[in-house]
KOLZAVO-671294 format. One record per residue (C-alpha): x, y, z. Coordinates in steps of 0.25 Angstrom, whole numbers, plus 5000, padded with zeros to 4 digits. Last residue first. Example, Ala and Ser with C-alpha at 12.3 -4.5 7.8 and 13.67 -1.06 7.14 Angstrom:
REM KOLZAVO-671294
<lose><xx>5055</xx><yy>4996</yy><zz>5029</zz></lose>
<lose><xx>5049</xx><yy>4982</yy><zz>5031</zz></lose>
***
This chain:
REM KOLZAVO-671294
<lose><xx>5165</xx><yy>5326</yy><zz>5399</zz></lose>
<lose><xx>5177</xx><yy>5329</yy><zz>5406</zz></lose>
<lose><xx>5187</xx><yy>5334</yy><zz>5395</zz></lose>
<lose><xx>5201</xx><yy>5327</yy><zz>5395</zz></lose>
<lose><xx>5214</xx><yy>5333</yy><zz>5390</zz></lose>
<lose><xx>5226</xx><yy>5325</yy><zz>5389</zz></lose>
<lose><xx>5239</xx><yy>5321</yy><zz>5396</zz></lose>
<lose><xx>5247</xx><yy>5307</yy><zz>5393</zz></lose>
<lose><xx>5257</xx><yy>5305</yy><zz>5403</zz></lose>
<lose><xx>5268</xx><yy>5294</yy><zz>5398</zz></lose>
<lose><xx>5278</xx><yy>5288</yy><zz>5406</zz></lose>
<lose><xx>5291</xx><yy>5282</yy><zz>5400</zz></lose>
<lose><xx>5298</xx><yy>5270</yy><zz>5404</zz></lose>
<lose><xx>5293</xx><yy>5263</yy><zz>5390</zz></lose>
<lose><xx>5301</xx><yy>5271</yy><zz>5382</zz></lose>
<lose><xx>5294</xx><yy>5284</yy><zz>5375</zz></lose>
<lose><xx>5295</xx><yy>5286</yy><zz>5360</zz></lose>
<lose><xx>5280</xx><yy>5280</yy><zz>5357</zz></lose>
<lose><xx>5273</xx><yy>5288</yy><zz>5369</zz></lose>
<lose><xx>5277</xx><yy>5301</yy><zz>5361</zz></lose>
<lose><xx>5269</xx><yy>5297</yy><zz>5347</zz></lose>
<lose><xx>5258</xx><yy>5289</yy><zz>5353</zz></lose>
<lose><xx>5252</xx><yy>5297</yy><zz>5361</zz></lose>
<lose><xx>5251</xx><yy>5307</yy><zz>5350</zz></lose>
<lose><xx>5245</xx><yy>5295</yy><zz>5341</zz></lose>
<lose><xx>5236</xx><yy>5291</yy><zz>5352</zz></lose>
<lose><xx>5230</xx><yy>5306</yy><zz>5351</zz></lose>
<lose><xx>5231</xx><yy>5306</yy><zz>5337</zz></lose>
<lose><xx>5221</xx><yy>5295</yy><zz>5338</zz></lose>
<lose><xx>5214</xx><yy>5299</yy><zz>5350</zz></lose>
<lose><xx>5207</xx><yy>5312</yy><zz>5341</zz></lose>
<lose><xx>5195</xx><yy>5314</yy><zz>5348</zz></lose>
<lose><xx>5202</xx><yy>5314</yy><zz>5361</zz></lose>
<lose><xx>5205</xx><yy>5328</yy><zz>5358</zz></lose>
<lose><xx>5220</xx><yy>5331</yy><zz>5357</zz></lose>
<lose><xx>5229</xx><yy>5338</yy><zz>5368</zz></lose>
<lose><xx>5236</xx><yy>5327</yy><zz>5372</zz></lose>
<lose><xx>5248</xx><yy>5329</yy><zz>5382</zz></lose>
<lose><xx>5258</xx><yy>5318</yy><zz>5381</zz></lose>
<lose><xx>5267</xx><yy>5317</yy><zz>5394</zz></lose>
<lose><xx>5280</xx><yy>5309</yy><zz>5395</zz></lose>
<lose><xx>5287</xx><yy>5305</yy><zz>5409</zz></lose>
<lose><xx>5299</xx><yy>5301</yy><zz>5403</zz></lose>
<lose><xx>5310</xx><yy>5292</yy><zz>5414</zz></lose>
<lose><xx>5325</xx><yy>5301</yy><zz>5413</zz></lose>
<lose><xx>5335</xx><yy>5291</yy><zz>5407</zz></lose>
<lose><xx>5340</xx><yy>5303</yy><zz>5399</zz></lose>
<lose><xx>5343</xx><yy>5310</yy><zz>5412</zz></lose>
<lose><xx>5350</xx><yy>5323</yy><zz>5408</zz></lose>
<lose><xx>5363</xx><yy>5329</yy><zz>5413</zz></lose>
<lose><xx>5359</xx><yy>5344</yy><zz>5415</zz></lose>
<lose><xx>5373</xx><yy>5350</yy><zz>5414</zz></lose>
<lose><xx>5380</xx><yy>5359</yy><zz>5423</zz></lose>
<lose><xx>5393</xx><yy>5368</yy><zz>5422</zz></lose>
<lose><xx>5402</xx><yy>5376</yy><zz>5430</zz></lose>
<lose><xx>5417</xx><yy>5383</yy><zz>5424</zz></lose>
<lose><xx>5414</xx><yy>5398</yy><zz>5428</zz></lose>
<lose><xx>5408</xx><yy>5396</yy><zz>5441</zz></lose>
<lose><xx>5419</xx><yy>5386</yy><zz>5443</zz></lose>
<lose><xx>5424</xx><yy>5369</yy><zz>5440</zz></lose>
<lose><xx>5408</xx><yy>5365</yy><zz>5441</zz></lose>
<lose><xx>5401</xx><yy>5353</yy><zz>5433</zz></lose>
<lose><xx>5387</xx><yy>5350</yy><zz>5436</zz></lose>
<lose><xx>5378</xx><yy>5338</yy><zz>5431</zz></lose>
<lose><xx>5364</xx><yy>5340</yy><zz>5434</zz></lose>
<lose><xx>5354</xx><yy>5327</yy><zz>5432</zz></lose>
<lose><xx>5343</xx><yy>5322</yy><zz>5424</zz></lose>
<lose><xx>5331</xx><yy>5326</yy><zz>5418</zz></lose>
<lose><xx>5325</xx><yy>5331</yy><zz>5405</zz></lose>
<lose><xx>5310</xx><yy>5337</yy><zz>5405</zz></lose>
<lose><xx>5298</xx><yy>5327</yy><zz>5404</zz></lose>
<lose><xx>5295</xx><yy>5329</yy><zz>5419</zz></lose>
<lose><xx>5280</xx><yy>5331</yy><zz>5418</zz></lose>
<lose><xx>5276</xx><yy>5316</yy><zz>5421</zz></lose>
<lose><xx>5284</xx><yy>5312</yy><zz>5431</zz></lose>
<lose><xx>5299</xx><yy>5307</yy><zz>5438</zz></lose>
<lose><xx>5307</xx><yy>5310</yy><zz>5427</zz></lose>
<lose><xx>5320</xx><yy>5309</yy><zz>5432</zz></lose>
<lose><xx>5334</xx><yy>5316</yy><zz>5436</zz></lose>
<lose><xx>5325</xx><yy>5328</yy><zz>5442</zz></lose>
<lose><xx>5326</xx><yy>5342</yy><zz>5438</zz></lose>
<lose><xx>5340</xx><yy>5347</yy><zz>5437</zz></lose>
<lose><xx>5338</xx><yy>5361</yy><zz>5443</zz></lose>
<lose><xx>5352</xx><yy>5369</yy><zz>5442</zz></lose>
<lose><xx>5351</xx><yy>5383</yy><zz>5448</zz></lose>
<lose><xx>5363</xx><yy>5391</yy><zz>5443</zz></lose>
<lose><xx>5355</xx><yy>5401</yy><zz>5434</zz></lose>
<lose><xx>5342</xx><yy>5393</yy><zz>5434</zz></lose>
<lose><xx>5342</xx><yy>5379</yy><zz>5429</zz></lose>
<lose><xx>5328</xx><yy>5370</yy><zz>5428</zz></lose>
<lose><xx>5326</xx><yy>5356</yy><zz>5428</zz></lose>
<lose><xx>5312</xx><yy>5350</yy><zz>5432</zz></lose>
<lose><xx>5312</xx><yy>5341</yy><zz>5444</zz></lose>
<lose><xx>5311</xx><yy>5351</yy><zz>5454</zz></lose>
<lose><xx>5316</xx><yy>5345</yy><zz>5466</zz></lose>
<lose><xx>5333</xx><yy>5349</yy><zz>5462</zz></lose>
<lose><xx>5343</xx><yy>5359</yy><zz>5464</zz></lose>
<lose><xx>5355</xx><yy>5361</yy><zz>5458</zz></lose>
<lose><xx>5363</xx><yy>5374</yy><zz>5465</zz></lose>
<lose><xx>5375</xx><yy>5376</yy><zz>5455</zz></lose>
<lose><xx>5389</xx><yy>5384</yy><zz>5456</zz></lose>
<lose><xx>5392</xx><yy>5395</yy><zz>5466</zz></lose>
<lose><xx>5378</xx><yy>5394</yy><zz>5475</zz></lose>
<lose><xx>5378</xx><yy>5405</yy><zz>5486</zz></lose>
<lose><xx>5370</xx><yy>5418</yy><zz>5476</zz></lose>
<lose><xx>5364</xx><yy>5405</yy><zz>5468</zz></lose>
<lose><xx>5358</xx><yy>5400</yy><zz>5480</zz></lose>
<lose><xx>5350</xx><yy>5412</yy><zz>5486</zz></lose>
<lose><xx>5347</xx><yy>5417</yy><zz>5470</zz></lose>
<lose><xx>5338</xx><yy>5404</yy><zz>5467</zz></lose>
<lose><xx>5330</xx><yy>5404</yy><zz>5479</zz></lose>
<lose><xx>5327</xx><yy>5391</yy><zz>5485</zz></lose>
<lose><xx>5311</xx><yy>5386</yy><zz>5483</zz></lose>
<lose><xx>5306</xx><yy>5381</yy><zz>5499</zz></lose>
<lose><xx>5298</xx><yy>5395</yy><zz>5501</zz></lose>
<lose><xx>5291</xx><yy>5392</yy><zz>5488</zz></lose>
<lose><xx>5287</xx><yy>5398</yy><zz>5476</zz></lose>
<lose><xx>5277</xx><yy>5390</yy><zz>5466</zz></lose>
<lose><xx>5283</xx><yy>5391</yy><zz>5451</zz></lose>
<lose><xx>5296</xx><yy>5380</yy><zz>5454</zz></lose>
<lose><xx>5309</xx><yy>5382</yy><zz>5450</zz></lose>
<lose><xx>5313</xx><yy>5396</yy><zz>5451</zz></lose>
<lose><xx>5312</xx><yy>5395</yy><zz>5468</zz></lose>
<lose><xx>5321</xx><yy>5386</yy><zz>5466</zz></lose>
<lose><xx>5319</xx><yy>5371</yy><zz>5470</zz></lose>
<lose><xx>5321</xx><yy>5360</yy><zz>5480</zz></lose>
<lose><xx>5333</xx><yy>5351</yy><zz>5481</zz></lose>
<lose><xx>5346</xx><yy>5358</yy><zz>5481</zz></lose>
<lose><xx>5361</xx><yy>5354</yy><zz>5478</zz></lose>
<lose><xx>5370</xx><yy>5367</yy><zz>5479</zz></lose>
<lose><xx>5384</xx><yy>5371</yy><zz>5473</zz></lose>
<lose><xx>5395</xx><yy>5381</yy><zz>5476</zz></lose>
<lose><xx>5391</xx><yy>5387</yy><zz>5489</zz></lose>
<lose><xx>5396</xx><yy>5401</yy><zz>5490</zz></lose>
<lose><xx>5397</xx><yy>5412</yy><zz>5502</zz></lose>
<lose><xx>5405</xx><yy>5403</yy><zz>5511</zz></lose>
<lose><xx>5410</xx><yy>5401</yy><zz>5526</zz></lose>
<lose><xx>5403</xx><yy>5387</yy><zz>5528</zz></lose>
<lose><xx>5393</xx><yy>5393</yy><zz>5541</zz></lose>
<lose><xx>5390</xx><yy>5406</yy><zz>5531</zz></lose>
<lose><xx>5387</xx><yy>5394</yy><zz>5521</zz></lose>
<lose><xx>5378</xx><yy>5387</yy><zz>5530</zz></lose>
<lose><xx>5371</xx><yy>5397</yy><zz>5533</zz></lose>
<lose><xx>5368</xx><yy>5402</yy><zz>5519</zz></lose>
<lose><xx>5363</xx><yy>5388</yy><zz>5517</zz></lose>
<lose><xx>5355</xx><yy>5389</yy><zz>5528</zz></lose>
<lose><xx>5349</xx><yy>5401</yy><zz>5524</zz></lose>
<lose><xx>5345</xx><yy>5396</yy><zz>5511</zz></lose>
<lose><xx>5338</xx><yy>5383</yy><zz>5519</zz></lose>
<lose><xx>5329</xx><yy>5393</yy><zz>5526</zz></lose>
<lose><xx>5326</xx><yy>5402</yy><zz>5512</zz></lose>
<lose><xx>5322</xx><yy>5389</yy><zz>5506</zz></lose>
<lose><xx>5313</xx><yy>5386</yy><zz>5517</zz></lose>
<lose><xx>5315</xx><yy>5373</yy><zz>5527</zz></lose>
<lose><xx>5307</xx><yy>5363</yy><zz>5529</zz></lose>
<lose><xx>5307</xx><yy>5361</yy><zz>5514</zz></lose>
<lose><xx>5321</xx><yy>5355</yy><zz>5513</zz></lose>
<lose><xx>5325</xx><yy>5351</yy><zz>5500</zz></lose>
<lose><xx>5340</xx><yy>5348</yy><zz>5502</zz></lose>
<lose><xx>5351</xx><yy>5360</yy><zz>5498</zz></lose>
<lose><xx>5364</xx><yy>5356</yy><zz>5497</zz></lose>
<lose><xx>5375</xx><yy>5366</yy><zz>5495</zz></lose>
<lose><xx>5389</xx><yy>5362</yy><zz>5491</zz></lose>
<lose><xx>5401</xx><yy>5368</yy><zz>5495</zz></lose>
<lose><xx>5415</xx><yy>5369</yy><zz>5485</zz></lose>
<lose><xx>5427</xx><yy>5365</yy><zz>5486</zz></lose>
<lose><xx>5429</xx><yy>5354</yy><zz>5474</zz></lose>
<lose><xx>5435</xx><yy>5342</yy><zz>5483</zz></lose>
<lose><xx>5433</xx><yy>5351</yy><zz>5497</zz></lose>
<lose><xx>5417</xx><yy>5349</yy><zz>5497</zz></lose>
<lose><xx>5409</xx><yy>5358</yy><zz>5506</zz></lose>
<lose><xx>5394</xx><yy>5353</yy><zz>5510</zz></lose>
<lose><xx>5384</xx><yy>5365</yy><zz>5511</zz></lose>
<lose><xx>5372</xx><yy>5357</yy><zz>5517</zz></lose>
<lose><xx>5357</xx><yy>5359</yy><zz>5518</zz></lose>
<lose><xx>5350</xx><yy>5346</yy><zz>5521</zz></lose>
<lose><xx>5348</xx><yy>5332</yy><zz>5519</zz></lose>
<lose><xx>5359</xx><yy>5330</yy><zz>5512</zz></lose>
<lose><xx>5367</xx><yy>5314</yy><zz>5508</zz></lose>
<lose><xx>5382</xx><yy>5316</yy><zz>5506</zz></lose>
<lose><xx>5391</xx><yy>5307</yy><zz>5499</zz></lose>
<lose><xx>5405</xx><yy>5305</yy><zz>5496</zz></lose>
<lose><xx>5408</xx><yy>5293</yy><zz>5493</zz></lose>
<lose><xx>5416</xx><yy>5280</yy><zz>5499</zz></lose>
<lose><xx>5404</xx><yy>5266</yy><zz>5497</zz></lose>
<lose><xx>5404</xx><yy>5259</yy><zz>5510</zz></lose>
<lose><xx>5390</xx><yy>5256</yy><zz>5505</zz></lose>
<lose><xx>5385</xx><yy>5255</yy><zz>5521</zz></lose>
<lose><xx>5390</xx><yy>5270</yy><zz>5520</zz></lose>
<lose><xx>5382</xx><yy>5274</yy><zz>5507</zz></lose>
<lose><xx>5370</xx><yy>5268</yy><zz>5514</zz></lose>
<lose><xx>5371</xx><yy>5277</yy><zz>5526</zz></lose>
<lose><xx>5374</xx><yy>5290</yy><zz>5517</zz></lose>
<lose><xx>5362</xx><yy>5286</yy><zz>5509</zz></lose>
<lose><xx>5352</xx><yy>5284</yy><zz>5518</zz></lose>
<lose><xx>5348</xx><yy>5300</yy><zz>5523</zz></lose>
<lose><xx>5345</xx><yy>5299</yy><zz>5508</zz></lose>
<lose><xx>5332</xx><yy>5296</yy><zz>5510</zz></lose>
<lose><xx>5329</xx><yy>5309</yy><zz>5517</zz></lose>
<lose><xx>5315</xx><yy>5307</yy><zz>5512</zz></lose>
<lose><xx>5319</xx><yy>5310</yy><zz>5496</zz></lose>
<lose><xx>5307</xx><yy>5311</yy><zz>5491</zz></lose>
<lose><xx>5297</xx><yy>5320</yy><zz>5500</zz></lose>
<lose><xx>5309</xx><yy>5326</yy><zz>5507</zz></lose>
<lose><xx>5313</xx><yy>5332</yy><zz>5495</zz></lose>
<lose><xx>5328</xx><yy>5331</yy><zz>5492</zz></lose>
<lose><xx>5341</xx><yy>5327</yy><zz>5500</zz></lose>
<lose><xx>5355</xx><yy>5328</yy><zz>5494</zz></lose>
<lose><xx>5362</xx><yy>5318</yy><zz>5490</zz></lose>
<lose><xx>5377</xx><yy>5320</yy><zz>5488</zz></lose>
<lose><xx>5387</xx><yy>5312</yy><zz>5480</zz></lose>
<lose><xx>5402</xx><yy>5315</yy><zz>5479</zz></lose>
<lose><xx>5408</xx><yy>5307</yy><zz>5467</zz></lose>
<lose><xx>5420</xx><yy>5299</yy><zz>5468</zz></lose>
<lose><xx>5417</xx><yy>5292</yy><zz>5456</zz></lose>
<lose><xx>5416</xx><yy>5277</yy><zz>5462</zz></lose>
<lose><xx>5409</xx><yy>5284</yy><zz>5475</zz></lose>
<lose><xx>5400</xx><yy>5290</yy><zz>5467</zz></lose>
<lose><xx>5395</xx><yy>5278</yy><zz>5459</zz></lose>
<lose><xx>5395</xx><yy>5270</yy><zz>5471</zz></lose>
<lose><xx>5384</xx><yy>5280</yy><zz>5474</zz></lose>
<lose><xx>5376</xx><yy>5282</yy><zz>5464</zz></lose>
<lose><xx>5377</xx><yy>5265</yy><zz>5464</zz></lose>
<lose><xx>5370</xx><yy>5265</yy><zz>5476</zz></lose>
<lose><xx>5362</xx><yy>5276</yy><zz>5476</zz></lose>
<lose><xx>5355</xx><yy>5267</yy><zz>5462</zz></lose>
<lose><xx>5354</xx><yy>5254</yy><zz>5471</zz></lose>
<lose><xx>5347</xx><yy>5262</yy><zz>5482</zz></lose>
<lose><xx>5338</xx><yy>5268</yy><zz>5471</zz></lose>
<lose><xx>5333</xx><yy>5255</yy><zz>5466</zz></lose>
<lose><xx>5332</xx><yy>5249</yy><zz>5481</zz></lose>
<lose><xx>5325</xx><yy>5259</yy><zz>5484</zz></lose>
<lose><xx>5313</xx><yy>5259</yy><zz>5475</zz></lose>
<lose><xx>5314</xx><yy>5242</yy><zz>5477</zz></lose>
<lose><xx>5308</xx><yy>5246</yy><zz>5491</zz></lose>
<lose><xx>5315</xx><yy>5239</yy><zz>5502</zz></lose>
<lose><xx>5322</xx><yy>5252</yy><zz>5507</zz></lose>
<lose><xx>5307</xx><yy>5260</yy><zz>5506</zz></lose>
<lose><xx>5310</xx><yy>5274</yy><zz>5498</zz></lose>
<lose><xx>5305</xx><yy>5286</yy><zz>5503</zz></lose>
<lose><xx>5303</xx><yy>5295</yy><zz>5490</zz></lose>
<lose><xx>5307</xx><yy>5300</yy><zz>5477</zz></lose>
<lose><xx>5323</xx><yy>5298</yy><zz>5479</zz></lose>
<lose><xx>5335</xx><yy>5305</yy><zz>5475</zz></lose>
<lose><xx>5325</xx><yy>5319</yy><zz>5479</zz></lose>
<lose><xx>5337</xx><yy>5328</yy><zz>5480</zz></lose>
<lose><xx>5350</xx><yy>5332</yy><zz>5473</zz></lose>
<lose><xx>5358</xx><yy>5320</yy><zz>5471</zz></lose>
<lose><xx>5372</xx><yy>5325</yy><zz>5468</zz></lose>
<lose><xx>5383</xx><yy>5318</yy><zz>5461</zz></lose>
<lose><xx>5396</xx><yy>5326</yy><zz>5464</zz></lose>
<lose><xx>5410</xx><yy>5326</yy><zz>5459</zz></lose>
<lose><xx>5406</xx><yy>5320</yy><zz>5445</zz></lose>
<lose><xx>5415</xx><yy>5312</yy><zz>5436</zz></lose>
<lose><xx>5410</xx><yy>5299</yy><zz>5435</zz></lose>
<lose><xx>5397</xx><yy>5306</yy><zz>5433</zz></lose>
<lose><xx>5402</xx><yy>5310</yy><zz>5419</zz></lose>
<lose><xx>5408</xx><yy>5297</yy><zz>5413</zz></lose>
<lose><xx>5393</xx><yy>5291</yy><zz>5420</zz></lose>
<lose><xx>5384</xx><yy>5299</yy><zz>5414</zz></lose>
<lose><xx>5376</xx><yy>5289</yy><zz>5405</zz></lose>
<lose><xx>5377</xx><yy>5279</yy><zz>5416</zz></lose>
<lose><xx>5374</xx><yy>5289</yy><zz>5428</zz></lose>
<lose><xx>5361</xx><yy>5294</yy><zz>5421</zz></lose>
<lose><xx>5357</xx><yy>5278</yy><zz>5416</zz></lose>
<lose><xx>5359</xx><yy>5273</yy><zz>5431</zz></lose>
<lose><xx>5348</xx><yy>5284</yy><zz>5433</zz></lose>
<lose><xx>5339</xx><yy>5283</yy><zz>5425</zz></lose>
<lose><xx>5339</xx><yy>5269</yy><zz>5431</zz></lose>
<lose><xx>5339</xx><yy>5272</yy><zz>5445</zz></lose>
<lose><xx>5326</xx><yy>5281</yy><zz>5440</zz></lose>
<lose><xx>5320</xx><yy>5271</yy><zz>5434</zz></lose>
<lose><xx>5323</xx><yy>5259</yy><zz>5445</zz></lose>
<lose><xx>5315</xx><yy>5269</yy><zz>5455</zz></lose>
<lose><xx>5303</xx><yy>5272</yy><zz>5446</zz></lose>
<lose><xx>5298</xx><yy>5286</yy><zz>5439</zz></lose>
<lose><xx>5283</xx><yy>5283</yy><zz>5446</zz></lose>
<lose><xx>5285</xx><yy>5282</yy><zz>5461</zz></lose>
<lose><xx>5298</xx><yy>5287</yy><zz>5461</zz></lose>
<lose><xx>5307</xx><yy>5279</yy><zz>5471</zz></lose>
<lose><xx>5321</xx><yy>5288</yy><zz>5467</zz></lose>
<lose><xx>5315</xx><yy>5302</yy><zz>5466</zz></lose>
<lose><xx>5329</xx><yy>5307</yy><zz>5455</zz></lose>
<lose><xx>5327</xx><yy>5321</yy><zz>5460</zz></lose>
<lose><xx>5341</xx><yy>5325</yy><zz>5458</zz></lose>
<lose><xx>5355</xx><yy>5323</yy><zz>5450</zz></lose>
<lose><xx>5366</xx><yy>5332</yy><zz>5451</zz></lose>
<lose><xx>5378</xx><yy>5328</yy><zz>5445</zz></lose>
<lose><xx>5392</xx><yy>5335</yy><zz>5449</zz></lose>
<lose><xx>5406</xx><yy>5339</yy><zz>5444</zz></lose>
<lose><xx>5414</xx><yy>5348</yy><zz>5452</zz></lose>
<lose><xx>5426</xx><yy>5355</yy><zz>5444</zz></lose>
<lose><xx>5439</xx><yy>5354</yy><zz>5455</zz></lose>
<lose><xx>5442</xx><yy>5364</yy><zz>5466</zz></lose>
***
C-alpha cells in the first residue's frame, strides 16, 4: 500500500567479553543520534539475531547497561510509531533471552507494536499488505526441514510469495565448509518478492537479493571491515532500494604484521609507530610476527 521503510541491525552480542557492554550501548546511542531525521521515519526496526552475547545475570552491571539501552529503543518506537521485531539468534548467545521483552514492555505500559520470534513465522501486516518471513536459527532442525515448513505455511496462508524475510544463519555462499544447516540461495529467492537479510556471519556480503549486513560491531581481531546496519526502502520491484548505513562509532581491532628480521627493531618500532600513532585510545592492537625457535 504505502513505500515500507526499515532498519535492520544484527549481531550486536550485548555482554561481550572483550568489546564491552557500555561500548556497544554507546556505539549505539551514536548510530541512533547521527541517523535520527531518518529513523524517525522508519516502518520497521528489526533486530535480527544474536542482541546479546551471552546469558546475562539481572544484577549484573552487563544488564543493566543493555536493559537501559531496550528501553529507550523502545520508547523511541513508540514515540515514532515504529513496529519492532526481535527475532531469536544462536542459542549459544541469545539464550532465549528475549522471552523477557514482551513482559517487561507491559510492566512499561509503553503502546507499540512488538513482536519477540522464537521460531518460524509468516506474520501478515494489513498497514502495507505485505507477509513477512522470519527464520530464527534453529540447528535442531535442517535447512531443508525448516524450508518445508515454510512452504507449509504458505499453502496454509493461501500465497505463492512472501515479500520480505529476517534470518539468522548463513547461505550456503557464505561460508567455505557445507553444511545441512546452510539455506539454499535459489529456495528463497523463487518465494521472496523483495529482500531476505540474514545475519550470523559477521562479514557483509550481497548476493543477488540476499543482504548480509555483518555485525553492527567490531567484536575481534580479524574484523577490520566496515560495519553497521541495513536500511531498506521498498514502494515496488521496480521502485526498491537498500543502503549499508555504516557504523562510524564501530570499536578498531587493528592488526600489524611484521615481516622484518629482528635485527632491524629500529625500523620495526618505527612501523609500529606509524599505525599505532592515529589510533584513539579505545582501539586494540595485535601485533603478528614471525618467530624461529631456536
Amino acid at each position: 500500500k504505502n513505500n515500507v521503510k526499515m532498519l535492520i541491525i544484527e549481531d550486536i552480542h550485548l555482554g561481550h567479553q572483550t568489546n564491552k557492554t557500555h561500548y556497544i550501548v554507546d556505539s549505539l546511542k551514536k548510530y541512533f543520534k547521527d541517523n535520527k531525521n531518518l529513523f524517525k521515519q522508519l516502518s520497521y526496526i528489526i533486530i535480527n539475531g544474536d542482541l546479546f552475547d551471552k546469558a546475562l545475570l539481572t544484577y549484573s552491571i552487563e544488564y543493566e547497561q543493555s536493559m537501559a539501552w531496550i528501553f529507550e529503543l523502545v520508547m523511541f518506537c513508540s514515540k515514532n510509531k515504529i513496529k519492532l521485531r526481535l527475532l531469536e539468534g544462536t542459542a549459544s548467545h541469545d539464550n532465549n533471552q528475549g522471552r523477557l521483552l514482551p513482559n517487561l514492555i507491559k510492566q512499561w505500559e509503553v503502546d507499540i507494536n512488538f513482536r519477540y520470534v522464537k521460531d518460524i513465522e509468516i506474520e501478515y501486516d494489513s498497514d502495507f499488505d505485505i507477509y513477512n518471513l522470519f527464520v530464527p536459527d534453529r540447528n535442531d532442525r535442517t535447512a531443508k526441514d525448516r524450508f518445508k515448513i515454510i512452504r507449509k505455511l504458505m499453502v496454509d496462508l493461501k500465497i505463492d510469495k512472501i515479500d520480505f524475510a529476517f534470518m539468522h544463519g548463513n547461505f550456503n555462499y557464505q561460508l567455505p565448509v557445507t553444511s545441512e544447516h546452510a539455506h539454499d540461495e535459489s529456495d528463497y529467492l523463487s518465494i521472496i518478492r523483495f529482500y531476505i537479510v540474514i545475519n550470523h556471519v559477521h562479514i557483509p556480503s550481497v548476493y543477488d537479493r540476499i543482504l548480509a549486513p555483518g555485525s553492527f560491531e567490531r567484536n575481534n581481531h580479524g574484523e577490520e571491515e566496515d560495519k553497521g546496519g541495513i536500511y531498506i526502502d521498498v514502494k515496488s520491484e521496480k521502485d526498491m532500494r537498500f543502503i549499508f548505513l555504516k557504523n562510524n562509532n564501530a570499536r578498531i581491532f587493528k592488526t600489524i604484521t611484521i615481516n622484518r628480521d629482528k635485527s632491524e627493531l629500529a625500523k620495526i618500532y618505527k612501523d609500529i609507530d606509524k599505525v599505532a600513532k592515529d589510533l584513539p585510545e579505545t582501539a586494540f592492537l595485535r601485533i603478528l610476527c614471525k618467530h624461529k625457535l631456536e
